[in-house]
C-alpha positions in Angstrom: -12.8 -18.3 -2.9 -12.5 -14.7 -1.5 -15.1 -12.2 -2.4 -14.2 -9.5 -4.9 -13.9 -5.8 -3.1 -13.5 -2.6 -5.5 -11.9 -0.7 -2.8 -8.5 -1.5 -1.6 -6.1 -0.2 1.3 -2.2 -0.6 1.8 -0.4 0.6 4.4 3.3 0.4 4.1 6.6 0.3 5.9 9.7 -1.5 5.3 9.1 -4.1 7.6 5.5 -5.4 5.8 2.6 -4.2 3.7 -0.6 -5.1 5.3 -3.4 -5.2 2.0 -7.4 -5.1 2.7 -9.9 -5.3 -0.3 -13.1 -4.6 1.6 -16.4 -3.1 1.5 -19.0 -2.0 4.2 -19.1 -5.2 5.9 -15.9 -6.8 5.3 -12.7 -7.5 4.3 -10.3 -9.6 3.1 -6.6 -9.2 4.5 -2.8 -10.2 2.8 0.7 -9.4 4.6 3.6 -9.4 2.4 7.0 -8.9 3.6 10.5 -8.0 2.0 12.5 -11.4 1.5 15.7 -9.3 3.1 13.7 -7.0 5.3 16.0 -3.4 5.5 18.6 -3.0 8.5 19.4 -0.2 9.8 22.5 1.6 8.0 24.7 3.9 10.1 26.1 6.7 7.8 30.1 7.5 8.4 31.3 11.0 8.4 33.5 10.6 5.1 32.3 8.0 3.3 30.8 7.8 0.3 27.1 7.2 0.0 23.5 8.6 1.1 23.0 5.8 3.7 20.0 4.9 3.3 18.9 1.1 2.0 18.0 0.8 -1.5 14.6 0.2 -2.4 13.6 -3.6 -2.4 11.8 -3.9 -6.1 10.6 -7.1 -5.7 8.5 -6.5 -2.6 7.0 -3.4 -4.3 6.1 -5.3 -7.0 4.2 -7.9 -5.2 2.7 -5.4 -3.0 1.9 -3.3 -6.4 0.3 -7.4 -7.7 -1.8 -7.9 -4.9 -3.3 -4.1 -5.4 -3.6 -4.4 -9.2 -7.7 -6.4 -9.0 -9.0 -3.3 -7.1 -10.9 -0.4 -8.6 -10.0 2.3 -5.9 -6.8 2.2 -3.5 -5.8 4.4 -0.9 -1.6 4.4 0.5 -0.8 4.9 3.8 2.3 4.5 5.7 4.1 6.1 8.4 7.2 7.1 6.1 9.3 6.9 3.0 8.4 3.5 1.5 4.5 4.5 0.7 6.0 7.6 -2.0 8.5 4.2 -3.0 5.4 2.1 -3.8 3.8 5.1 -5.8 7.2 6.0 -7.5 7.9 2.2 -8.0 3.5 1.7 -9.7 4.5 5.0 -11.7 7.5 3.2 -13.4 6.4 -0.5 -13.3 2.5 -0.6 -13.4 1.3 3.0 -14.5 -2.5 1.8 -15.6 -2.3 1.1 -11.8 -1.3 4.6 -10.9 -4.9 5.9 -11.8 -6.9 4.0 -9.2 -4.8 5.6 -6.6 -7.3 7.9 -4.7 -5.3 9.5 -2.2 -1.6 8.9 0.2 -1.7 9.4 3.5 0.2 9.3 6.8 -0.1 7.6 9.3 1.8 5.8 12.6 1.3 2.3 13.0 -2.7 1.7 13.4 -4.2 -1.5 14.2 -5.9 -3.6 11.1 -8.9 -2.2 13.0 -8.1 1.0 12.3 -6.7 0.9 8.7 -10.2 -0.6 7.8 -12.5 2.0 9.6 -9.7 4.9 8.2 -10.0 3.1 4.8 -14.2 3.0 5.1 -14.1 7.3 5.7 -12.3 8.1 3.1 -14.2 6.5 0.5 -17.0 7.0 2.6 -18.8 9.0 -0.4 -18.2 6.2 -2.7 -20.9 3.7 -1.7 -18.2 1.0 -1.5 -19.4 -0.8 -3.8 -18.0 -1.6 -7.2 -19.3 0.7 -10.2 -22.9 -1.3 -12.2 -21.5 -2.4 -15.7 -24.8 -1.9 -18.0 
């Protein structure tokens, strides 16, 4: 069985949402993708229509389940879809919405990367979970 982490880390696109819980030392890792991941949609002058894919609310959802056990989370993402995930918590899950720390953006780092990114911001929080007395 997987060790419990406090802190937790998503960064999002529309092609996956790679998920750490971690501490200092380690880290446990989920990939969730859309069942339908989005195509491309080519606008045409005259039509009717923003052109853009809806939202997929299921894989939000499960991406906002596999978040909802941590104590601290942190968004990144290189676009859209991480404000979709916060908009879709805000409607869906809002005791979630509170143990969002902080969004940020970012390109397409390596799991690596997310984790030591991840680590400095909640560098100040000891990374550990809070002592229930």
């Amino acid at each position: 069985m997987p060790e419990h982490h406090f802190h937790a880390v998503v960064w999002i696109d529309h092609h996956e949402a790679r998920i750490f819980h971690f501490n200092r030392s380690n880290a446990d890792e989920v990939v969730l993708r859309p069942k339908d991941p989005v195509r491309h949609i080519h606008h045409k002058a005259d039509t009717i229509g923003s052109g853009h894919a809806p939202e997929d609310a299921d894989f939000l959802q499960r991406v906002a389940d596999a978040l909802a056990d941590a104590g601290a989370i942190l968004v990144i993402g290189p676009a859209n879809e991480k404000l979709a995930l916060i908009s879709h918590i805000d409607r869906r899950a809002p005791a979630l919405k509170a143990k969002i720390k902080g969004v940020e953006t970012v390109g397409h780092p390596t799991d690596g990367e997310i984790l030591a990114l991840a680590r400095r911001f909640f560098k100040d929080d000891h990374m550990e979970p809070p002592r229930v007395e």
